[in-house]
C-alpha positions in Angstrom: 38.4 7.8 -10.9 37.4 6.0 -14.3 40.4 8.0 -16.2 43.2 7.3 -13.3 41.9 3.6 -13.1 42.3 3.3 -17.2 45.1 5.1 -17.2 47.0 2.6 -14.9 45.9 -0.5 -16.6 49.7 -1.2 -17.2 51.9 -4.3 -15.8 52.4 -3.5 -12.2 53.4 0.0 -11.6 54.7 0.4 -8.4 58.0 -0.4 -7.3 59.3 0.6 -3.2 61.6 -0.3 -1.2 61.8 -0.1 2.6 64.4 0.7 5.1 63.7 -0.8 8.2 65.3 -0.2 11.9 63.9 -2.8 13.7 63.5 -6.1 13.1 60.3 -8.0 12.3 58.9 -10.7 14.4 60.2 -14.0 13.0 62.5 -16.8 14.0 61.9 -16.9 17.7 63.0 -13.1 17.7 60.3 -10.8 19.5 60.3 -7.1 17.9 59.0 -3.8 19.1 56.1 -2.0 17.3 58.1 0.0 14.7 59.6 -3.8 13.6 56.0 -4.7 13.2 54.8 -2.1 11.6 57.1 -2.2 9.1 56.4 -5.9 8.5 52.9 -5.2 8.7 53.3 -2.3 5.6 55.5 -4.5 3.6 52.9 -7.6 3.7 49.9 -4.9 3.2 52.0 -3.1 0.0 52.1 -6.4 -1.5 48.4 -7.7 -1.2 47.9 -4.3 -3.0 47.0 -4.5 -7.0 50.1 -3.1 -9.1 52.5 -2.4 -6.3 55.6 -4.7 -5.4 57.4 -3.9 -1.9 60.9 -5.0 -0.8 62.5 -4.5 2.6 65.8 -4.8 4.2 66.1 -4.3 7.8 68.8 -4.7 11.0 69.1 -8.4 12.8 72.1 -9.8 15.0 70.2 -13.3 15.1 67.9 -13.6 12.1 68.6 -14.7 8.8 67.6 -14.3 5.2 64.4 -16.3 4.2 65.0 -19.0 2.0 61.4 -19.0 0.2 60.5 -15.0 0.0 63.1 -13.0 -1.9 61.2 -9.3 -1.2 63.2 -9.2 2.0 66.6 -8.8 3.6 68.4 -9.0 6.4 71.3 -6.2 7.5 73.6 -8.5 9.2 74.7 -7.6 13.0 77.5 -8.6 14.8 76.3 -6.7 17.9 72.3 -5.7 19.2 70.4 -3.5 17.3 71.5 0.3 18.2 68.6 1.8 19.5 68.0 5.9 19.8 66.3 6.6 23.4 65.1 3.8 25.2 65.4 0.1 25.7 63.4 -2.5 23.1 62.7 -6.4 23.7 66.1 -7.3 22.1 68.7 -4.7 22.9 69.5 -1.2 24.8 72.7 -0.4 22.6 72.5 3.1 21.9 73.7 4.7 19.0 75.3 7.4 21.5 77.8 4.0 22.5 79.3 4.2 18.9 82.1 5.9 18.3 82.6 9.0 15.2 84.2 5.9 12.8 81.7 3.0 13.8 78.7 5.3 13.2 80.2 6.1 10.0 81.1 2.0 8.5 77.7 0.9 10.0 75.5 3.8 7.6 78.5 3.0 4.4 77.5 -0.3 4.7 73.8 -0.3 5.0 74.4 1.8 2.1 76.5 -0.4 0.0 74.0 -4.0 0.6 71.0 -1.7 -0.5 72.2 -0.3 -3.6 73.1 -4.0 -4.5 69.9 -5.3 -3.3 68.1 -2.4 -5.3 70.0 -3.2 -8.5 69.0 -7.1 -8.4 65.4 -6.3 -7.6 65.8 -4.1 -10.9 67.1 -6.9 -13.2 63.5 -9.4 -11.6 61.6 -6.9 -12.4 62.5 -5.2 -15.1 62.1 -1.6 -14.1 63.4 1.0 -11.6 62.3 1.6 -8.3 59.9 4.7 -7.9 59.6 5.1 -4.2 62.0 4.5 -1.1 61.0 4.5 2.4 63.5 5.4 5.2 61.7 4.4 8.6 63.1 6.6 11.6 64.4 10.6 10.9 67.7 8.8 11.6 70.1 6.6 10.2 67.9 5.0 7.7 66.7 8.8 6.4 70.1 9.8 5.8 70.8 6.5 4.7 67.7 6.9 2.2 68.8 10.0 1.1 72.7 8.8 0.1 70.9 6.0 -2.2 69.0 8.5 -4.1 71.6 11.0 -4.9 73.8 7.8 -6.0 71.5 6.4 -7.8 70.8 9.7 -9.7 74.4 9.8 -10.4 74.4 6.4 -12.3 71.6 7.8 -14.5 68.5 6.2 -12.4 66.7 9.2 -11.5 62.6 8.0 -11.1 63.2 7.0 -7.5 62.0 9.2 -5.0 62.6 9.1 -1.0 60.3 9.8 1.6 60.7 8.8 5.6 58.0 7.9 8.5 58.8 9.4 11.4 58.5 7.1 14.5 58.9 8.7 17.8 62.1 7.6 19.2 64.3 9.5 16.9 62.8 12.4 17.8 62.8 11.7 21.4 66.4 11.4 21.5 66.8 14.6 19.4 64.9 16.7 21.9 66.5 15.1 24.7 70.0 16.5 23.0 68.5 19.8 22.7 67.6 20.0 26.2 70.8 18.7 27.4 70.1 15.8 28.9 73.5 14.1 30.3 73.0 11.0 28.8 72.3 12.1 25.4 75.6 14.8 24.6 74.7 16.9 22.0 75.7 14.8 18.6 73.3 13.3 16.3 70.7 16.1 16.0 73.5 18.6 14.6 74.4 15.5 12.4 71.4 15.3 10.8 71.2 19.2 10.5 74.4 19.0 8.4 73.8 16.2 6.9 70.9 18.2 5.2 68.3 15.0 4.1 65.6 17.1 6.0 66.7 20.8 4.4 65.1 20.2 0.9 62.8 18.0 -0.7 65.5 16.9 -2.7 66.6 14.8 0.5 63.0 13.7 1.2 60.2 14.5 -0.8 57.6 14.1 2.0 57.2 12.0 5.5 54.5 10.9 7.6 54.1 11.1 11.1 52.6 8.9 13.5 51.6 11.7 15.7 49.9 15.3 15.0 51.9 16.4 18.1 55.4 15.0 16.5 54.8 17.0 13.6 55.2 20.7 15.8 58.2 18.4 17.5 59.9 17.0 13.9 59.6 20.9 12.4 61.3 22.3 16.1 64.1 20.0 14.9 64.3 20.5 11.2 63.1 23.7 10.4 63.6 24.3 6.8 61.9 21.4 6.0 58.0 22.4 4.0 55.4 22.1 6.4 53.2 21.1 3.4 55.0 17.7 3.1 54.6 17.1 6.8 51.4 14.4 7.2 49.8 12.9 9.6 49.8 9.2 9.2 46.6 7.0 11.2 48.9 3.6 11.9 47.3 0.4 10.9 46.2 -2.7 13.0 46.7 -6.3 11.8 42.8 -7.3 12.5 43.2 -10.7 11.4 45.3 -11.1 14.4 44.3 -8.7 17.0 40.6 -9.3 17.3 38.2 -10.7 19.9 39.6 -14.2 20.5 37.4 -15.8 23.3 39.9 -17.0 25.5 39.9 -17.3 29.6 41.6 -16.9 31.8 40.9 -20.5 33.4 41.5 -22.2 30.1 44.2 -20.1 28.1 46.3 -17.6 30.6 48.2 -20.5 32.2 50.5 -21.3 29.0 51.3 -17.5 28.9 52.7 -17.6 32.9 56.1 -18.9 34.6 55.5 -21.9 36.8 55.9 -19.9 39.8 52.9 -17.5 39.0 50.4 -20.6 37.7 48.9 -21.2 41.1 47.9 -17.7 41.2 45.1 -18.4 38.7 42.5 -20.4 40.3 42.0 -17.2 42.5 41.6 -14.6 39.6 38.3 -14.4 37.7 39.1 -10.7 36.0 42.3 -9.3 34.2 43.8 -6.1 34.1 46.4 -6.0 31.2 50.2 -3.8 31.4 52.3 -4.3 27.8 55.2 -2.2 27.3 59.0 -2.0 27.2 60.7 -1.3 30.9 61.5 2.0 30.3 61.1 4.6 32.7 58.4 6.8 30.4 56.3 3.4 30.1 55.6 4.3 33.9 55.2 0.1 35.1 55.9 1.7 38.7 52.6 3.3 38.2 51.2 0.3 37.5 52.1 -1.6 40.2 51.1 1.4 42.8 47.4 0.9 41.1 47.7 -3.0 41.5 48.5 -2.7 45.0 45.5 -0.4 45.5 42.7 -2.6 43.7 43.9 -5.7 44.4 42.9 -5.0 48.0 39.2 -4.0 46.7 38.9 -7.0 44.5 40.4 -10.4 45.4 39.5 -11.8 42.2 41.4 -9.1 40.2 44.9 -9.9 38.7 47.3 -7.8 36.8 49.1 -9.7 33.7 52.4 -7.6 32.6 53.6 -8.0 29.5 57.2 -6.8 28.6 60.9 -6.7 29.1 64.0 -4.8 29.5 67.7 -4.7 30.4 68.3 -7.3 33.6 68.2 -4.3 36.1 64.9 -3.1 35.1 63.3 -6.5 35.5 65.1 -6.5 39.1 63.7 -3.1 39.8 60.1 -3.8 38.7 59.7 -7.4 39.7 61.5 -6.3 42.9 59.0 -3.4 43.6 56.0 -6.0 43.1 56.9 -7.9 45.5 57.9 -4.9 48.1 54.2 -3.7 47.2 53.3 -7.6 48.3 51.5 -7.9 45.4 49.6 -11.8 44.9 48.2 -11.2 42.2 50.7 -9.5 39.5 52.7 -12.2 37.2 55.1 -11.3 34.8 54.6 -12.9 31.6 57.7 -11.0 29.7 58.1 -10.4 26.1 55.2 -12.4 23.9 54.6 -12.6 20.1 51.3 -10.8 18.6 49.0 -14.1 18.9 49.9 -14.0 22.5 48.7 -10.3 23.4 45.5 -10.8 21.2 44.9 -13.7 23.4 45.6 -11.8 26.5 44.1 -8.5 25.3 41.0 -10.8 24.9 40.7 -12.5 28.2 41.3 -8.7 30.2 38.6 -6.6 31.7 40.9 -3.4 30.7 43.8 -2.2 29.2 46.3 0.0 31.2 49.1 1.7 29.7 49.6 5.2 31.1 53.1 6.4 29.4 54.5 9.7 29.6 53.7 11.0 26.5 53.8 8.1 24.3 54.6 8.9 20.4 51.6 7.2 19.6 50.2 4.2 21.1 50.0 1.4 19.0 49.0 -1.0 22.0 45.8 0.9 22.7 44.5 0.3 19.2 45.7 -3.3 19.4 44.0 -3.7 23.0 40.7 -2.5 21.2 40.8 -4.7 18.3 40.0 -7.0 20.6 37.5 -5.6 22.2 38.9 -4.2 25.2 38.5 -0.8 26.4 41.7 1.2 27.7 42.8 3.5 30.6 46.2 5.9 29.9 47.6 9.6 30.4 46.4 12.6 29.1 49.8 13.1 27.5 50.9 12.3 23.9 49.6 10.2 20.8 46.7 8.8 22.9 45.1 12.5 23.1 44.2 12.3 19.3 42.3 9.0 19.3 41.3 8.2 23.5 37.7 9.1 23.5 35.3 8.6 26.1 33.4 6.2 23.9 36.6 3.1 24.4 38.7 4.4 27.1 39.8 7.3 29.5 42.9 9.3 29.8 43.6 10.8 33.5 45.1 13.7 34.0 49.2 13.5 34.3 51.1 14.6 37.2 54.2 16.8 37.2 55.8 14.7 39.4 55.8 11.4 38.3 59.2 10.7 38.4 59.3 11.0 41.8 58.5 8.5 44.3 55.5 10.4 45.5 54.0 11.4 42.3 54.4 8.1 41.1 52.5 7.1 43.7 50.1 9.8 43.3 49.4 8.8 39.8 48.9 5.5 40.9 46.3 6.0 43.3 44.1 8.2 40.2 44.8 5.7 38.1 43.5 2.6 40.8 40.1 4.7 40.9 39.6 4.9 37.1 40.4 0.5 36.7 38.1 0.5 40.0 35.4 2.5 38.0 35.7 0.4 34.7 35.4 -2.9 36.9 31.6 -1.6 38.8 30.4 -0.8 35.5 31.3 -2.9 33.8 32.9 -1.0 30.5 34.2 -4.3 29.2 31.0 -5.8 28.9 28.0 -3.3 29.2 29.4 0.4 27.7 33.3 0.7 26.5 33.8 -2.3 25.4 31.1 -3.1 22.7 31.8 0.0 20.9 36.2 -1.0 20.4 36.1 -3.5 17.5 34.2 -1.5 15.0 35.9 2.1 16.2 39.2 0.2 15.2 38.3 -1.1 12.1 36.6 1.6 10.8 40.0 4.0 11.5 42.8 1.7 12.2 43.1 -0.9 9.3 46.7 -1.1 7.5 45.1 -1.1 4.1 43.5 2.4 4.8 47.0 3.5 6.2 49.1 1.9 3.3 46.9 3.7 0.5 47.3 7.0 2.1 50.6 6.7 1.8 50.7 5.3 -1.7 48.1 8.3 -2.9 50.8 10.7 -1.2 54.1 9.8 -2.9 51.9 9.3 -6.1 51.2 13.3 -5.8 54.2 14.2 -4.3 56.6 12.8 -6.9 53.8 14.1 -10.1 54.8 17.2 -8.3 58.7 16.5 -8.2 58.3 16.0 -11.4 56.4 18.8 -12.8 58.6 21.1 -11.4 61.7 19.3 -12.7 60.3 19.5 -15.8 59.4 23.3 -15.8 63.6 24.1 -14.6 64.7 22.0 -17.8 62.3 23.9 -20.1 64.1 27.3 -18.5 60.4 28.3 -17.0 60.3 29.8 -13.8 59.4 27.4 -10.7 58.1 27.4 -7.2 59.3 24.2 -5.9 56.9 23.7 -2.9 53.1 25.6 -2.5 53.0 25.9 -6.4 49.8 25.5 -7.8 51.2 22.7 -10.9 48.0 20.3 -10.1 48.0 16.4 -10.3 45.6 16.6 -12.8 45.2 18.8 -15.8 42.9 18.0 -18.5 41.0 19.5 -20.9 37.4 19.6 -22.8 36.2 20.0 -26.1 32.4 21.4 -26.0 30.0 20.8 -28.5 27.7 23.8 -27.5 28.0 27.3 -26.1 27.6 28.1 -22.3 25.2 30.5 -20.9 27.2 33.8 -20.6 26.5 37.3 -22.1 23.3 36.8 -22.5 23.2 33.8 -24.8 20.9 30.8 -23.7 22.4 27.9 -23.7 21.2 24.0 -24.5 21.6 20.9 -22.0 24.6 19.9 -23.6 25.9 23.2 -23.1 25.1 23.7 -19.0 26.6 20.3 -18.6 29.7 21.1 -19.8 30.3 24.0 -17.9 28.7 22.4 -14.8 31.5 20.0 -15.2 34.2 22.6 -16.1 33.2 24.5 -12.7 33.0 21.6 -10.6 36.7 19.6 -12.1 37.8 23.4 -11.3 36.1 22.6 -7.5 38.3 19.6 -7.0 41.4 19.3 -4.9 44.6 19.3 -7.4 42.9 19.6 -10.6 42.7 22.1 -12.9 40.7 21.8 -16.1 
């Protein structure tokens, strides 16, 4: 640690750039959890000692900020083109564009980030050393375009790497199993395309998921297995935390006029957030609602969400066939809002069909609620029975009946966590520190750093090895991260020959640099 510290003690090292596909939450303009993640990475990159981050990513509405230059906008003339299902601002899918808009919309993404990239260069004096692409989509092609140009003009440091959020692959699987509404396209595509054949396209990704990892390699199958990593996603805790808000006091400026009155009556909260897409499962919801709201008259359900007109229709419409009283609709909020909301509930409910990962749980926790999902998906990997429970899924959920059926389990497990109490008494208690100790953005954002720091020293080594004429494995070699070597003052104790202190302690230290994980002395 002391020798990679003193060896860093240079003017800031660290130069990225991100490629976003949402957009962040700013300017009145809600965004969906890969938009603030991203946001969330680029502010953590920069409170970071040596490293300086720069972003561009997608808006129809926002615009440039006049007082922070380390982020762009990609001007829109249309909604953001989404790959599988619906977000807060748009459900334009990327299936809608035709062969020669596909191909102007990723030439032009191109084009404003080289000539974002080559300012940035000229502030800071050096070239970048990492790009991120976000999504195996667009952006990772994208990603891998800039790098193979920019190694053409002679700037060869930079070094590309993608995080892999779930809807890209969701959309590729849904081609591969011929879904009608996804014709096989964009999956072939990005075959061809071939960012995801070599590590010359990407020199490594991250995945939000350990399950997506089995589903990204089913889709790109030459890609090294080695550079496939698991990647915990981070939690803003300075905004999702225990708020101490009520529902008496604080819920009221979070509901439509119509649904105010319905407050006086509710003295515990269950808590829905989540696109209207099918997957998200809100039918579910509101089949449980229907079920313990008759049990407990002071029980209300606050939804949190939105979607394309119809599905507001459909859900809002089936809440009120259900003759629900107590269910109120609070649609799309900013984070400060679902912190305060997450804060006020008894329990958080989100029982997705095998969500990609589940950032809302960890956000529900944060603030000290505990949460109910499906056994199905990213939950799996973090859901323990110390926070939360995950029921069983049901084939049939997409039908009437096993919707139904899932929402009748799912009523028994919120009626369970409201007679004991989880919030208060055993769950609950136990969700701040489990976050905070495994969920923070800094511990995510270093990973990442430490990983593109070893992958590109190993990028590099092998580059250098094919110039010298020297025979190379490019991935699973054994070229460490660290080589170093020591001069001893005093024989070891071998063949017979005793040894002094200084002696043993160099060869205890020999054996145990030997010990370490990439490094070879």
């Amino acid at each position: 640690e002391n020798m990679k510290e003193w060896s860093a003690m240079a003017p800031p090292d660290v130069l990225m750039f991100h490629i976003g596909t949402n957009n962040w939450q700013r300017q009145g303009e809600f965004a969906p959890g890969s938009g603030i993640l991203h946001a969330s990475m680029h502010d953590t990159f920069n409170s970071m000692p040596g490293v300086k981050c720069y972003s561009m990513y997608p808006s129809k509405r926002q615009t440039d900020p006049e007082d922070d230059k380390t982020f762009r906008i990609f001007k829109l003339k249309h909604d953001i083109p989404i790959c599988e299902s619906v977000s807060p601002n748009s459900s334009f899918r990327w299936h809608s564009m035709s062969n020669e808009e596909f191909a102007a919309y990723r030439k032009r993404q191109e084009d404003e980030i080289c000539v974002y990239m080559d300012e940035i260069e000229k502030w800071e004096g050096k070239e970048f050393d990492y790009l991120i692409s976000h999504h195996a989509f667009t952006n990772a092609m994208t990603g891998a375009q800039i790098v193979a140009r920019r190694h053409k003009e002679g700037k060869k440091k930079v070094r590309h790497f993608n995080f892999v959020h779930g809807t890209a692959l969701k959309m590729y699987i849904k081609e591969k199993d011929k879904d009608p509404e996804y014709p096989l396209r964009f999956l072939p595509l990005a075959q061809e395309h071939g960012v995801f054949n070599s590590l010359e396209g990407c020199a490594g990704i991250w995945v939000n998921s350990q399950d997506y990892i089995g589903k990204f390699l089913d889709c790109f199958d030459k890609y090294p297995k080695e550079r496939c990593v698991f990647s915990r996603i981070g939690v803003n805790t300075n905004i999702f935390c225990p708020k101490g808000t009520t529902i008496e006091k604080d819920l009221p400026k979070y509901l439509r006029e119509e649904d105010k009155g319905k407050v006086a009556g509710i003295k515990r909260l269950v808590t829905f957030v989540g696109k209207f897409a099918d997957w998200k499962r809100l039918d579910v919801v509101l089949y449980a609602a229907a079920a313990y709201e008759k049990r407990f008259p002071d029980v209300g359900t606050a939804i949190i969400g939105s979607g394309p007109p119809e599905a507001v229709s459909l859900y809002e419409g089936l809440a009120k066939s259900l003759g629900l009283e107590r269910a109120m609709f609070l649609g799309a909020q900013g984070q400060d809002a679902l912190a305060d909301v997450f804060s006020m509930s008894e329990l958080g409910m989100f029982p997705s069909y095998k969500e990609p990962f589940g950032m809302v749980f960890i956000e529900c926790m944060a603030c000290g609620t505990p949460t109910v999902g499906a056994k199905s998906g990213g939950p799996t990997e973090f859901i323990t029975d110390a926070c939360g429970v995950l029921i069983e899924e049901e084939e049939g959920w997409r039908s009437e009946e096993g919707a139904k059926s899932l929402g009748a389990r799912l009523a028994e497990t919120v009626t369970q966590a409201l007679n004991e109490d989880w919030k208060g008494k055993t769950k609950g208690p136990k969700c701040v520190s489990f976050v905070r100790e495994n969920y923070s953005t800094l511990a995510q954002c270093e990973g990442m750093l430490d990983n593109m720091k070893t992958w590109s020293r190993l990028e590099a080594s092998s580059e250098a090895k094919i110039e010298q004429g020297a025979p190379v494995c490019r991935l699973g070699s054994s070229w460490p991260d660290v080589l170093m070597f020591h001069i001893g003052t005093n024989n070891w104790q071998r063949q017979g020959e005793f040894a002094p202190g200084s002696g043993i302690l160099h060869a205890s230290m020999h054996n145990t640099f030997n010990s370490m994980p990439g490094v070879k002395c």
